[in-house]
PyMOL CGO cylinders between C-alpha atoms (Angstrom):
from pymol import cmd
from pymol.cgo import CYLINDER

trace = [
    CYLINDER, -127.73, 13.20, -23.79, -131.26, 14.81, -24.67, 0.3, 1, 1, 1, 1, 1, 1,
    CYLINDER, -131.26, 14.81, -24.67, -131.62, 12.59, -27.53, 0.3, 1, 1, 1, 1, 1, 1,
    CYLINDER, -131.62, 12.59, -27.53, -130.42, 9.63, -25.45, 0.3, 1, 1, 1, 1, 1, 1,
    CYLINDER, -130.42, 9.63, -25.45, -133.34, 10.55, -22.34, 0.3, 1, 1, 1, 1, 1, 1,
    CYLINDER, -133.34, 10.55, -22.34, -135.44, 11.24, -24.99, 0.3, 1, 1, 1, 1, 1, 1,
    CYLINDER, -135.44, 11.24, -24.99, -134.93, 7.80, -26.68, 0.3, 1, 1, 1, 1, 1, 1,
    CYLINDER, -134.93, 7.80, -26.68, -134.91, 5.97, -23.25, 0.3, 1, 1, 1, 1, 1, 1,
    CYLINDER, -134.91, 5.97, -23.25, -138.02, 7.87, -22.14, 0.3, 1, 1, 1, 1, 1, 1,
    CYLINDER, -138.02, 7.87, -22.14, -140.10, 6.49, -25.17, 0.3, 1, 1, 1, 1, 1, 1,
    CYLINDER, -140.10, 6.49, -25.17, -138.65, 2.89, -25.12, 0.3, 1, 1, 1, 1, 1, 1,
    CYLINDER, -138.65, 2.89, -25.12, -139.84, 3.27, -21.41, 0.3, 1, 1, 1, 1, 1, 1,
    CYLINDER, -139.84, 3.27, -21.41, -143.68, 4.10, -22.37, 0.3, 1, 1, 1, 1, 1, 1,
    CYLINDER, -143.68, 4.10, -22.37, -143.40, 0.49, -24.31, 0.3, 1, 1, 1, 1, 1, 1,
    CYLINDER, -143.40, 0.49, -24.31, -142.34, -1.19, -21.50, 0.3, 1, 1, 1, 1, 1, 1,
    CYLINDER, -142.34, -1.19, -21.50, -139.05, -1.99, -23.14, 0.3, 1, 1, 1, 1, 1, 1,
    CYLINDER, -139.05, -1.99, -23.14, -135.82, -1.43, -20.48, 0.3, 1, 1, 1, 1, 1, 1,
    CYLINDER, -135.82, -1.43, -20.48, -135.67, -1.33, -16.54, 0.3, 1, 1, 1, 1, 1, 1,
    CYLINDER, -135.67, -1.33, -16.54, -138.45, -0.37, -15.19, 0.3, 1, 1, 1, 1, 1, 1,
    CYLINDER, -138.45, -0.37, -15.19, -137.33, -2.00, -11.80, 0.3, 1, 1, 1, 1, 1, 1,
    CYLINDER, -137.33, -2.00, -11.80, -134.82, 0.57, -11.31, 0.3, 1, 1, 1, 1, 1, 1,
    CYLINDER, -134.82, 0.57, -11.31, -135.63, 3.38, -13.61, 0.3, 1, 1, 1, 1, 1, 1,
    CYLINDER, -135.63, 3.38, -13.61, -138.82, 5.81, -13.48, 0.3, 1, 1, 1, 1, 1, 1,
    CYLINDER, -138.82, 5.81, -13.48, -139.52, 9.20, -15.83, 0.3, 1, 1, 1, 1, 1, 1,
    CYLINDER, -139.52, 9.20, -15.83, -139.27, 12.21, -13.97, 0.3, 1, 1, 1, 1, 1, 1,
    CYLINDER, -139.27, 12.21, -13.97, -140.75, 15.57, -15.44, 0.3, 1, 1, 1, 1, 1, 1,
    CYLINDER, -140.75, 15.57, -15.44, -139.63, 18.97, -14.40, 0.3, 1, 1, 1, 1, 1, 1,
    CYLINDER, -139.63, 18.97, -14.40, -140.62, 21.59, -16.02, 0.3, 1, 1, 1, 1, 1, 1,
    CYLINDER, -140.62, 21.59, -16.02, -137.08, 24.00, -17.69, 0.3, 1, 1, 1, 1, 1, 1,
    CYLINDER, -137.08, 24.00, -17.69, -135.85, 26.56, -15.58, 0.3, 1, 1, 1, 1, 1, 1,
    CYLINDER, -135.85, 26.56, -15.58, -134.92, 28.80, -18.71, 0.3, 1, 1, 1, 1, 1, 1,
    CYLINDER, -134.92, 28.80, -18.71, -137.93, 27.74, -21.40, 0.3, 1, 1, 1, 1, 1, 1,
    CYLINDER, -137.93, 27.74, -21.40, -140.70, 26.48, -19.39, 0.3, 1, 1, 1, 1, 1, 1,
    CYLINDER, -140.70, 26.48, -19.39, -141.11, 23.73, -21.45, 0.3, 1, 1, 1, 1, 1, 1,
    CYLINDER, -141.11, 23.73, -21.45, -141.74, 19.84, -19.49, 0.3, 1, 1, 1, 1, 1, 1,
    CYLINDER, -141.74, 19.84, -19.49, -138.41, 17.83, -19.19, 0.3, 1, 1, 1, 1, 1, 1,
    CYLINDER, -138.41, 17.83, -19.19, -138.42, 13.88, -19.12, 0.3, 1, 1, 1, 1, 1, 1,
    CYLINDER, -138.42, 13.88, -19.12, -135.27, 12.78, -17.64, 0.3, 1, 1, 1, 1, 1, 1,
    CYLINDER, -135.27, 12.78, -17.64, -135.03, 8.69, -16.75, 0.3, 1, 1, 1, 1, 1, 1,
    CYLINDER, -135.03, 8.69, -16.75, -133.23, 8.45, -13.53, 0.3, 1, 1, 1, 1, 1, 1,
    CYLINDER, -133.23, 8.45, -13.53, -132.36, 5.40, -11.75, 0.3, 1, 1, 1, 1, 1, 1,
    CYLINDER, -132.36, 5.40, -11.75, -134.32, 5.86, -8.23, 0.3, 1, 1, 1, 1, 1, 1,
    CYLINDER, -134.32, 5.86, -8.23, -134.61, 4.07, -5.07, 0.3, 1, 1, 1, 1, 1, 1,
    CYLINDER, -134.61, 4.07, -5.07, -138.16, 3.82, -2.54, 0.3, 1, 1, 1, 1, 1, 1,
    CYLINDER, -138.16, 3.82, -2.54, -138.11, 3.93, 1.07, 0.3, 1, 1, 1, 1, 1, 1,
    CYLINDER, -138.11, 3.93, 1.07, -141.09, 4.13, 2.83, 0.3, 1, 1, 1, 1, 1, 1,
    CYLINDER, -141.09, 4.13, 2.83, -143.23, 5.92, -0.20, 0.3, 1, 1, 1, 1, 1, 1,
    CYLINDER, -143.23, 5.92, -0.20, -140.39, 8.36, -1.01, 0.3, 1, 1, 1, 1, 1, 1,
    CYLINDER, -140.39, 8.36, -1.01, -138.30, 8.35, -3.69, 0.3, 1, 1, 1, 1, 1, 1,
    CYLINDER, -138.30, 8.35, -3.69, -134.60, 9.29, -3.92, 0.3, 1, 1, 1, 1, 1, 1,
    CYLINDER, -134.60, 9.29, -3.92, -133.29, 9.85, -6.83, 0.3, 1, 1, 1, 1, 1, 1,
    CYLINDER, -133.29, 9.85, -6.83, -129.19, 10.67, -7.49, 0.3, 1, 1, 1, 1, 1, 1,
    CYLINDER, -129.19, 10.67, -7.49, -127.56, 12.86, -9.26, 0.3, 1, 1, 1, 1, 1, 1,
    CYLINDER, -127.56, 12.86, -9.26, -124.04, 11.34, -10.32, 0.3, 1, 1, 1, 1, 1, 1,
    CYLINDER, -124.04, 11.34, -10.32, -123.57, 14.73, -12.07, 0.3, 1, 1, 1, 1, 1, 1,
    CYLINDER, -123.57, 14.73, -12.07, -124.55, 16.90, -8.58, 0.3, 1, 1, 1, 1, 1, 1,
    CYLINDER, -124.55, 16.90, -8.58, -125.95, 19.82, -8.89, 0.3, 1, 1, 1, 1, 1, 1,
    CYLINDER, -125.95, 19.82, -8.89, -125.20, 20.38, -12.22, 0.3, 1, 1, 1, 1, 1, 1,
    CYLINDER, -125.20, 20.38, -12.22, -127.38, 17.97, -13.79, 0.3, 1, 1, 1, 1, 1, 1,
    CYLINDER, -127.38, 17.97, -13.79, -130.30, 19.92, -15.27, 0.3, 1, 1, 1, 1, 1, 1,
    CYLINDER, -130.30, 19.92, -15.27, -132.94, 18.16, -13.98, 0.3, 1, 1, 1, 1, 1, 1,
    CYLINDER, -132.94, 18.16, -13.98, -131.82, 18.78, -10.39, 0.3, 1, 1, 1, 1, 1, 1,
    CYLINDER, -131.82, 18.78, -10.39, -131.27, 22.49, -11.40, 0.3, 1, 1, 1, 1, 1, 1,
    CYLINDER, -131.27, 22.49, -11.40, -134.68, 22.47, -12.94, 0.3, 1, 1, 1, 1, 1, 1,
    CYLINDER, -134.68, 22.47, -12.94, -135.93, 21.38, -9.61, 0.3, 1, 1, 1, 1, 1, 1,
    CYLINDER, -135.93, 21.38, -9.61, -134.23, 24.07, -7.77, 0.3, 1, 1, 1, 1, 1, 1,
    CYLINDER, -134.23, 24.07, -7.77, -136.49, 26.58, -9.51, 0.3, 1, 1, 1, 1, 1, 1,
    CYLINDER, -136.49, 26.58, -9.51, -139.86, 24.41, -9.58, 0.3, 1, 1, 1, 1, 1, 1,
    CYLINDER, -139.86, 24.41, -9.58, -140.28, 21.94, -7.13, 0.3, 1, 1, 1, 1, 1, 1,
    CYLINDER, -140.28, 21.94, -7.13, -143.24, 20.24, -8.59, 0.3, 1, 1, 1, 1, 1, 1,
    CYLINDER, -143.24, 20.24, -8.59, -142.91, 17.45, -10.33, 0.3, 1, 1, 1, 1, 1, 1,
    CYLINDER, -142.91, 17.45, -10.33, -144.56, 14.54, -12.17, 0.3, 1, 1, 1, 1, 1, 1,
    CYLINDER, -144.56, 14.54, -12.17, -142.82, 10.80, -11.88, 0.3, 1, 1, 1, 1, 1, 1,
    CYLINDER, -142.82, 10.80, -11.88, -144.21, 7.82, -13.77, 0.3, 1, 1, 1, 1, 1, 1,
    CYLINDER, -144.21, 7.82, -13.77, -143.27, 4.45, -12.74, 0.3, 1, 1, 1, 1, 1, 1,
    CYLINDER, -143.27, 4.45, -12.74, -144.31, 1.49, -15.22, 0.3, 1, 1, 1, 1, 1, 1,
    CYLINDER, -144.31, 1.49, -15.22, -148.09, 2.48, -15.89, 0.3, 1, 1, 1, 1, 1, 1,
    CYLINDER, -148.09, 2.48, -15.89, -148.78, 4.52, -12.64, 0.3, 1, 1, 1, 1, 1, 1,
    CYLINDER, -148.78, 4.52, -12.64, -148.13, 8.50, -12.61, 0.3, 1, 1, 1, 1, 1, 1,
    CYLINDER, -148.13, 8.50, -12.61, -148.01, 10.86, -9.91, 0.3, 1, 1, 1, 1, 1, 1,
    CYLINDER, -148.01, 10.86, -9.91, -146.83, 14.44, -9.22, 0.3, 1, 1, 1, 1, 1, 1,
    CYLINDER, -146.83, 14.44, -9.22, -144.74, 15.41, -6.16, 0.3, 1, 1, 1, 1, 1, 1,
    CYLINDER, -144.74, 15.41, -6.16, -142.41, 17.46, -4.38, 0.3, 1, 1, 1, 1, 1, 1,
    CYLINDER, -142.41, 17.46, -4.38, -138.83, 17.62, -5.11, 0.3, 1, 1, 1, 1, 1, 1,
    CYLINDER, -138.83, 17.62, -5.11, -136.66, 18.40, -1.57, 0.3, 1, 1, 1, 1, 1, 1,
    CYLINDER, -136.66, 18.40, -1.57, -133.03, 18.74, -2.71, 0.3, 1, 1, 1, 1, 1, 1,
    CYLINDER, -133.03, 18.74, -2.71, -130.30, 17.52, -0.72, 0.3, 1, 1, 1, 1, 1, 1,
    CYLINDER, -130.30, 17.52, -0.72, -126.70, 18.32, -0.44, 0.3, 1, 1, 1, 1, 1, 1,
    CYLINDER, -126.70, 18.32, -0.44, -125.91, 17.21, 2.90, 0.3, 1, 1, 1, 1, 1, 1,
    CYLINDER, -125.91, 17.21, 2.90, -122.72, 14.62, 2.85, 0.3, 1, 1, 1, 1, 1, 1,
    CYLINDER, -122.72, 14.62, 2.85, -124.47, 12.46, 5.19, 0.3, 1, 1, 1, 1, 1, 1,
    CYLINDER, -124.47, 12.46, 5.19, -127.41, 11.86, 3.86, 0.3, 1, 1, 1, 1, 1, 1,
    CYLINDER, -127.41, 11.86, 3.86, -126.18, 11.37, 0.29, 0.3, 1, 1, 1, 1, 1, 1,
    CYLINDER, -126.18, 11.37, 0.29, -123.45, 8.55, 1.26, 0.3, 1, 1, 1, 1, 1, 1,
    CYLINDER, -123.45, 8.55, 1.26, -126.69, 7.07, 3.74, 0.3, 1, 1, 1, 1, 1, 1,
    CYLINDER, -126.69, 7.07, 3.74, -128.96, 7.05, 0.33, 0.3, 1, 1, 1, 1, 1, 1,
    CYLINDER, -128.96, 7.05, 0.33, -125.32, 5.47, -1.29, 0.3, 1, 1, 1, 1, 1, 1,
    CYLINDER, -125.32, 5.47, -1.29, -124.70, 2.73, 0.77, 0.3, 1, 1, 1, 1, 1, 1,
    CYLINDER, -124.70, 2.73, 0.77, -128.40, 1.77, 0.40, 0.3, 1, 1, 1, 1, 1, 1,
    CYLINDER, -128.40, 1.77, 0.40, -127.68, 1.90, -2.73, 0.3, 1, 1, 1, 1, 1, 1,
    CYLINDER, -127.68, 1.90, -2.73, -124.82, -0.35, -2.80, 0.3, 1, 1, 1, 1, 1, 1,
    CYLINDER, -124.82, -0.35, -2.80, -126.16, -2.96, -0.03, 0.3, 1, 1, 1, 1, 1, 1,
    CYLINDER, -126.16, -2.96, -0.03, -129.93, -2.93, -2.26, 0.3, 1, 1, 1, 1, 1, 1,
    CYLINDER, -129.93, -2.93, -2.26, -127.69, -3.20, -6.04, 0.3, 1, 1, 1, 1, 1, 1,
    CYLINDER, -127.69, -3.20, -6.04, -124.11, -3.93, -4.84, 0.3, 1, 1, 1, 1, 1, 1,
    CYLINDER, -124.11, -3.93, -4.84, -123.08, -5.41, -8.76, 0.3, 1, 1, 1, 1, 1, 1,
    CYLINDER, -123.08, -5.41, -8.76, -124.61, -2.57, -10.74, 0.3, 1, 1, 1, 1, 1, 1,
    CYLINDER, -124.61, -2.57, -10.74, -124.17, 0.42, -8.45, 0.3, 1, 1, 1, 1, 1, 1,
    CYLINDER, -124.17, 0.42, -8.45, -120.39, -0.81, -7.24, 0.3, 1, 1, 1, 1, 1, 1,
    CYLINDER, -120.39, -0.81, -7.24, -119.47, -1.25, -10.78, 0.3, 1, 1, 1, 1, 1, 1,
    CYLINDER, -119.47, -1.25, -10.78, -120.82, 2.34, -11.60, 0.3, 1, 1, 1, 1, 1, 1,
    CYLINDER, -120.82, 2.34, -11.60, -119.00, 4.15, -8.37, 0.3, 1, 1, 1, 1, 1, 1,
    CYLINDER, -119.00, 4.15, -8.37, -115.83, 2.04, -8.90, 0.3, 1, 1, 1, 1, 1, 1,
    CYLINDER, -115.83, 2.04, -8.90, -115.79, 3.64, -12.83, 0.3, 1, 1, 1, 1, 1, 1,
    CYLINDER, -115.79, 3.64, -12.83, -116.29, 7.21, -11.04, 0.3, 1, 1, 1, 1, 1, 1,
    CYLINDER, -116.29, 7.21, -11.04, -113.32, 6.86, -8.54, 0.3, 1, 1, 1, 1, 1, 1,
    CYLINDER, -113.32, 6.86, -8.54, -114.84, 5.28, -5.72, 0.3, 1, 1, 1, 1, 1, 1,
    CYLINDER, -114.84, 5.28, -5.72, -112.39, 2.55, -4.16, 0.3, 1, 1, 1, 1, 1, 1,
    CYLINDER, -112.39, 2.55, -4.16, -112.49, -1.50, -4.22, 0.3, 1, 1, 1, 1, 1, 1,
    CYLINDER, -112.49, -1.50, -4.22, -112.13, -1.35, -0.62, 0.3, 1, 1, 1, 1, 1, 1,
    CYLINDER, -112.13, -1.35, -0.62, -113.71, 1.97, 0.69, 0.3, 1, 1, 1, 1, 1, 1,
    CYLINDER, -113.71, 1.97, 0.69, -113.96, 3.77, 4.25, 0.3, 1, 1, 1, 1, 1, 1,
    CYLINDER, -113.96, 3.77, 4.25, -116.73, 5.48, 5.72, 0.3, 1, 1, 1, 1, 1, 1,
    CYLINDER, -116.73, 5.48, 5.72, -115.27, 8.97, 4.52, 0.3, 1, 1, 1, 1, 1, 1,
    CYLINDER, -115.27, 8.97, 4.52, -114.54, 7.56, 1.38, 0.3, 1, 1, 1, 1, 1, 1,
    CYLINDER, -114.54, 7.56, 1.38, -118.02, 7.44, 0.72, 0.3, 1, 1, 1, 1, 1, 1,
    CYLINDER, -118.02, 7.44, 0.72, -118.45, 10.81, 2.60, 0.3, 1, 1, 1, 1, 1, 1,
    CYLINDER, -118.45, 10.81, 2.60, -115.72, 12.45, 0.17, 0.3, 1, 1, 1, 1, 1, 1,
    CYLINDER, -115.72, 12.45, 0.17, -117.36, 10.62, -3.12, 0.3, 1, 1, 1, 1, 1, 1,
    CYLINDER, -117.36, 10.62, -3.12, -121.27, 12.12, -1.98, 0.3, 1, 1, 1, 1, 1, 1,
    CYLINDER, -121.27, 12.12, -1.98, -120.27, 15.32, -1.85, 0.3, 1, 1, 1, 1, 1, 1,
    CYLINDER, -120.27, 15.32, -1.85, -119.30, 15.73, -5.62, 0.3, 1, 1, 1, 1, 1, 1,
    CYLINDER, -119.30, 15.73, -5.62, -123.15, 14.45, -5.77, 0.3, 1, 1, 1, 1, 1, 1,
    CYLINDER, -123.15, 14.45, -5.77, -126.68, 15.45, -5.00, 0.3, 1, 1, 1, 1, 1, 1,
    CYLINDER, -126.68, 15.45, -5.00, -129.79, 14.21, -3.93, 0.3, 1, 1, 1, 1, 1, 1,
    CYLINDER, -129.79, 14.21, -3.93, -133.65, 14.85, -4.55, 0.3, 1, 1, 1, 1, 1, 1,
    CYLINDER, -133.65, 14.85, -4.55, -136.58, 13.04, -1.86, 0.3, 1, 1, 1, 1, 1, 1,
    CYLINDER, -136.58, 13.04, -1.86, -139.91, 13.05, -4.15, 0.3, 1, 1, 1, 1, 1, 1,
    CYLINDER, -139.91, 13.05, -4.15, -142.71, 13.56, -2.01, 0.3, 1, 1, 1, 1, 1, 1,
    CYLINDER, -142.71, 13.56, -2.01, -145.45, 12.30, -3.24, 0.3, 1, 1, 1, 1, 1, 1,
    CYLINDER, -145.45, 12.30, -3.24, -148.56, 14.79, -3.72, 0.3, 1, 1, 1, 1, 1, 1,
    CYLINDER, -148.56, 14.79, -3.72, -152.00, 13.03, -3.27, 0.3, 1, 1, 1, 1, 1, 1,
    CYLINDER, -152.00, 13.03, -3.27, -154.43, 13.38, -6.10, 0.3, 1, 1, 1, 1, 1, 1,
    CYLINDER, -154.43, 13.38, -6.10, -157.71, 14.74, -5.43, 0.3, 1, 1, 1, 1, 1, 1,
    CYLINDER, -157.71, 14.74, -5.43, -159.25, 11.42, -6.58, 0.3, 1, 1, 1, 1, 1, 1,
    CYLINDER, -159.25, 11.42, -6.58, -157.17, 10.01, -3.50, 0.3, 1, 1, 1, 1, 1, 1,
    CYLINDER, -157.17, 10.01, -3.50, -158.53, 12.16, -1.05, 0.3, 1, 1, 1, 1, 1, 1,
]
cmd.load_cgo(trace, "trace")
């Protein structure tokens, strides 16, 4: 996958793929230290940004957040650093879901049809497919040139 990100991450920089749906997040590696660029589908709502983890917590970049909030996200052109809030609670994962789904309902069915999730789903369907995920809010830190 690191080659993939890496590949994705570059293309991304060109302006070549989705930049509609997809921004570069940067955390820095829990074991080496060393910046991470991860491109992660994301959704904003009201200046946050919630990005999923279909792999829960055991997706690096979420684990690299667990031990250093502070991150860096670059969307198109613009960059900005901010803080990571993880979230495991069922509720608000199949919330960010559904929002998901109603905002993307082709792409984002199709993908949580391929990982299990019903045609025809229930409220605690949803509730029992969020909690094999996670969830990060990015809260974005104003620059000093902001202030």
């Amino acid at each position: 996958m690191r080659w993939m990100n890496h590949r994705m991450a570059r293309n991304y920089r060109r302006g070549i793929g989705p930049a509609k749906v997809v921004l570069l997040l940067t955390t820095i590696g829990r074991k080496s230290g060393i910046p991470r660029v991860t491109p992660l589908q994301y959704e904003e709502v009201d200046g946050l940004y919630y990005l999923g983890s279909a792999r829960g917590t055991q997706a690096d970049w979420y684990r690299n957040i667990l031990m250093n909030p502070q991150v860096e996200i670059q969307i198109r052109e613009q960059k900005f650093t901010g803080a990571a809030e993880a979230v495991t609670d069922v509720g608000r994962i199949a919330d960010f879901l559904a929002l998901r789904l109603k905002r993307r309902p082709l792409m984002i069915g199709l993908l949580m049809r391929l990982e299990g999730l019903p045609l025809r789903f229930s409220l605690t369907d949803l509730e029992q497919f969020a909690a094999q995920k996670a969830l990060v809010v990015i809260h974005p830190v104003p620059s000093i040139q902001q202030i």
